[in-house]
TORGUNU-862476 format. One record per residue (C-alpha): residue number from 0; residue in three letters; x, y, z. Coordinates in nm, 3 decimals, always signed. Layout:
residues N
NUM | ala | X | Y | Z
...
end
This chain:
residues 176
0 | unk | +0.282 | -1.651 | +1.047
1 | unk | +0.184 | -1.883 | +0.763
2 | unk | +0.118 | -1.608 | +0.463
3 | unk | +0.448 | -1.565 | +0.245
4 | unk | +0.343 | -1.226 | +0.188
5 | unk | +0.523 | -0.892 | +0.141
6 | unk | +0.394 | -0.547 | +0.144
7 | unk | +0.584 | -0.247 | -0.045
8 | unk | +0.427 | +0.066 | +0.123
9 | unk | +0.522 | +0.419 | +0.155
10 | unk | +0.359 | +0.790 | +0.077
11 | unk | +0.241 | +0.885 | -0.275
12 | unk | +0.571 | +0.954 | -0.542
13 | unk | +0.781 | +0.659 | -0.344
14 | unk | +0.800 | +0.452 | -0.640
15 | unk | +0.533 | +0.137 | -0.519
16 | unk | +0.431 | +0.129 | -0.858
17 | unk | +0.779 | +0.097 | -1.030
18 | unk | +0.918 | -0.158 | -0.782
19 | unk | +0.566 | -0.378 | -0.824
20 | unk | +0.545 | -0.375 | -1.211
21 | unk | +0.954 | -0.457 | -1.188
22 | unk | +0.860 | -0.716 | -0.965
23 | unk | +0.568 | -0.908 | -1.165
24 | unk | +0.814 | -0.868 | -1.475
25 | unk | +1.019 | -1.101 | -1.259
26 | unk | +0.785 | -1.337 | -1.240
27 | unk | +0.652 | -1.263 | -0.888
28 | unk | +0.256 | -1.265 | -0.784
29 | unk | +0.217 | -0.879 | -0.675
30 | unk | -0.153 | -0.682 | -0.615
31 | unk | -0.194 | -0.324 | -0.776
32 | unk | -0.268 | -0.093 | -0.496
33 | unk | -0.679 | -0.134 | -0.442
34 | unk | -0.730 | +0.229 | -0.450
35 | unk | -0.599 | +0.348 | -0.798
36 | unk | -0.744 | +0.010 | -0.912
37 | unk | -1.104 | +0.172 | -0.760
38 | unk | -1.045 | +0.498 | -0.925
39 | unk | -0.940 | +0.373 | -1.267
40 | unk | -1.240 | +0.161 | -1.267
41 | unk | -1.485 | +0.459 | -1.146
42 | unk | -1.336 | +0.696 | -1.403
43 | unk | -1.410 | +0.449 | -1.694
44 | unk | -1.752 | +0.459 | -1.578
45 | unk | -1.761 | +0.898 | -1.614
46 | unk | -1.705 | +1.039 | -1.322
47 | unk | -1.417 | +1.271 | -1.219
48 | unk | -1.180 | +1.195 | -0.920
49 | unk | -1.369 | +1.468 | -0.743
50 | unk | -1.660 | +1.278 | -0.772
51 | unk | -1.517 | +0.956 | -0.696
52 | unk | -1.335 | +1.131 | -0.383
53 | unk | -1.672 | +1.349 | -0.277
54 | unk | -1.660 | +1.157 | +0.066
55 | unk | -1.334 | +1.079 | +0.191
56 | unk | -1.454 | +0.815 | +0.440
57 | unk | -1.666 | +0.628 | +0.176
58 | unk | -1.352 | +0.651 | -0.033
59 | unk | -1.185 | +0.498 | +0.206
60 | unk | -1.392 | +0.224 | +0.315
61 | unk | -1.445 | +0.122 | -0.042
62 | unk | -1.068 | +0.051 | -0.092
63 | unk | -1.052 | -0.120 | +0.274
64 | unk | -1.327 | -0.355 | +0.129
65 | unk | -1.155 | -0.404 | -0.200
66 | unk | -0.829 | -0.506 | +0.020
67 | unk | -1.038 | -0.732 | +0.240
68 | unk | -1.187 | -0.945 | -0.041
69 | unk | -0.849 | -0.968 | -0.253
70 | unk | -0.695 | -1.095 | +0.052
71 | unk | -0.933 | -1.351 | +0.158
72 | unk | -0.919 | -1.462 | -0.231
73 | unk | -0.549 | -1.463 | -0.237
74 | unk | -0.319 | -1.850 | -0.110
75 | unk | -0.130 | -1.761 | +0.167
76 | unk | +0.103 | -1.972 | +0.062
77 | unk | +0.287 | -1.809 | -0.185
78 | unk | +0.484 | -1.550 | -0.197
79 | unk | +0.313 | -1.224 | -0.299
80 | unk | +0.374 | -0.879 | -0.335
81 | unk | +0.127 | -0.635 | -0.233
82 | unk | +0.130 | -0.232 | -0.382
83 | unk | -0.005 | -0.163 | -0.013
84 | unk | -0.201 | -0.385 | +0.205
85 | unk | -0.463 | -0.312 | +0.479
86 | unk | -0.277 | -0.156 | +0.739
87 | unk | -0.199 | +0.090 | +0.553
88 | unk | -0.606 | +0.187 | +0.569
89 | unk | -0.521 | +0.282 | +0.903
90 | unk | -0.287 | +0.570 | +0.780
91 | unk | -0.504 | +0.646 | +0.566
92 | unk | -0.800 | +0.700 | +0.845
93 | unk | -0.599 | +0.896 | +1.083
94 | unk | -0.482 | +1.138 | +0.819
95 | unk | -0.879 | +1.220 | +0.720
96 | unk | -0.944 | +1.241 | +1.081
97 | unk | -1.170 | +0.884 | +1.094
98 | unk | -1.115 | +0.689 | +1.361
99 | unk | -0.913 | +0.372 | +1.274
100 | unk | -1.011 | +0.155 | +1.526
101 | unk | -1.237 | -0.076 | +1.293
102 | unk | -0.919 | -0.117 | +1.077
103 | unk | -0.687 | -0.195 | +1.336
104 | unk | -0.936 | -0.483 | +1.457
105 | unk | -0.961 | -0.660 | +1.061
106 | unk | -0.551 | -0.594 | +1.060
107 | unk | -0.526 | -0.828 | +1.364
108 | unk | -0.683 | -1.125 | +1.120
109 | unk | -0.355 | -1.074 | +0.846
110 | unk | -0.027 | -1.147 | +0.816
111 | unk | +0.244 | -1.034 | +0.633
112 | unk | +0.634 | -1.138 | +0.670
113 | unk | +0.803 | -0.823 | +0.619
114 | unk | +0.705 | -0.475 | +0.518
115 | unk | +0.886 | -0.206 | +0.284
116 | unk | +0.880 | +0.111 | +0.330
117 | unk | +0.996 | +0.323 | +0.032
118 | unk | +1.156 | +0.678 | +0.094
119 | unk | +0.992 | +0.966 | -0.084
120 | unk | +1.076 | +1.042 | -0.384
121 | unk | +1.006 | +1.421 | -0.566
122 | unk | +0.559 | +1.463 | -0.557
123 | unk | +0.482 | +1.315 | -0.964
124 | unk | +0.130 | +1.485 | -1.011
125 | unk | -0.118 | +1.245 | -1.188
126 | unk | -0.481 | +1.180 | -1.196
127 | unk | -0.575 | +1.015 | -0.869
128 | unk | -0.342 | +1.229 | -0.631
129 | unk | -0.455 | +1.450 | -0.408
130 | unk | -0.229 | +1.448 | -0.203
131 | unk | +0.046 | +1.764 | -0.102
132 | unk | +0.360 | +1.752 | +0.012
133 | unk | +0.300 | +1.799 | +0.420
134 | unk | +0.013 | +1.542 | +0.336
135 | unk | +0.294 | +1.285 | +0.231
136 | unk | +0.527 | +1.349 | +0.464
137 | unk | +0.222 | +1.291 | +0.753
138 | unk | +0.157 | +0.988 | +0.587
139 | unk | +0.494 | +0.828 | +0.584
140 | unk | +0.508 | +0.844 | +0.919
141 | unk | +0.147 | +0.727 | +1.021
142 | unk | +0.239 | +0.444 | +0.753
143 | unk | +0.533 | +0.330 | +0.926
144 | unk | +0.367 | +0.376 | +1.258
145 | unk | +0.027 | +0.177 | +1.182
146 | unk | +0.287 | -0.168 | +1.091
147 | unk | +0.542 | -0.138 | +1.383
148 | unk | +0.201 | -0.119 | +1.601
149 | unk | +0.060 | -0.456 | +1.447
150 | unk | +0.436 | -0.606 | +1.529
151 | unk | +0.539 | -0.602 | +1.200
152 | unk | +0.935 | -0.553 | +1.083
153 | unk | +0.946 | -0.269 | +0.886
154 | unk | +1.198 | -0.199 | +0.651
155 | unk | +1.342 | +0.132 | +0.525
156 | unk | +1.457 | +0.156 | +0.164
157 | unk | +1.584 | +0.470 | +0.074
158 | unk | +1.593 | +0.604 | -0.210
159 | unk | +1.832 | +0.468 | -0.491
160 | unk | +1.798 | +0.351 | -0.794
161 | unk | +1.537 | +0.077 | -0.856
162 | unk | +1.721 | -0.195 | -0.903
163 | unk | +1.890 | -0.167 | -0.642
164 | unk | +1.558 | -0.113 | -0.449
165 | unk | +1.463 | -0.429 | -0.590
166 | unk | +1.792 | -0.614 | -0.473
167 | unk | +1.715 | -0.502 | -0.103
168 | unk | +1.412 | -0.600 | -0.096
169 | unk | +1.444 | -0.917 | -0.246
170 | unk | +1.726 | -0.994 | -0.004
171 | unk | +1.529 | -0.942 | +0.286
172 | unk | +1.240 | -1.261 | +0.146
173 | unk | +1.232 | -1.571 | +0.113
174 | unk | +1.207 | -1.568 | -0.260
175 | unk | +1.601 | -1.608 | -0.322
end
């Protein structure tokens, strides 16, 4: 495993964001997650999220594309910290009810060096979720599930204040 890469990852309301923006504040390389990235971008451009989200699947394989080509643009060898990372397309898939096996194949071709899983915190509404709650709590499992079937070490973080969050996971890299 040559990438020095780290993925934060968890359902919607885990606190990704936080942890990322606290992250790059410290000076660390991080990636915004690729799909609120896509629907900021179409919203500036007029259309609603319910146009944006019309087909699920395209939805979906528009933010596995955007992953793809940040990834391939991105040196492997430094350490970067990703608001969600490909695998987690395969979550995404199976909770829609597409079949994930085209993911599973492009996740074979990256590599990460440790994954975080963030426990849920309280459902924040906003703009691009569309998620509910027994849609979250599917998803944190399917999350988890998708990286320990690539091989990957996942690790918990419960909830707890965020810099303590940040104190785990920084512990757990190579970036001390």
């Amino acid at each position: 495993m040559n990438a020095k890469w780290y993925v934060i990852t968890g359902s919607a309301s885990s606190g990704k964001t936080t942890i990322i923006n606290s992250l790059a504040k410290m000076g660390y390389m991080t990636v915004p997650e690729a799909a609120r990235v896509f629907i900021d971008e179409e919203m500036k451009k007029g259309k609603t999220i319910e146009e944006i989200r019309k087909s699920e699947i395209e939805f979906q394989r528009k933010v596995l594309d955007i992953k793809i080509k940040i990834e391939d643009e991105l040196p492997k060898n430094k350490i970067i910290f990703f608001d969600r990372a490909i695998p987690d397309s395969i979550a995404y898939f199976q909770i829609c009810g597409f079949d994930s096996k085209e993911v599973i194949k492009i996740c074979k071709e990256n590599t990460y060096r440790k994954i975080f899983l963030l426990g849920r915190l309280p459902l924040e509404r906003d703009y691009a979720r569309t998620e509910d709650d027994e849609t979250m709590n599917k998803l944190q499992i399917l999350l988890k599930k998708a990286y320990l079937d690539l091989g990957y070490e996942v690790i918990d973080v419960p909830v707890m204040p965020v810099e303590a969050r940040l104190r785990m996971i920084l512990s757990n890299t190579d970036s001390q």
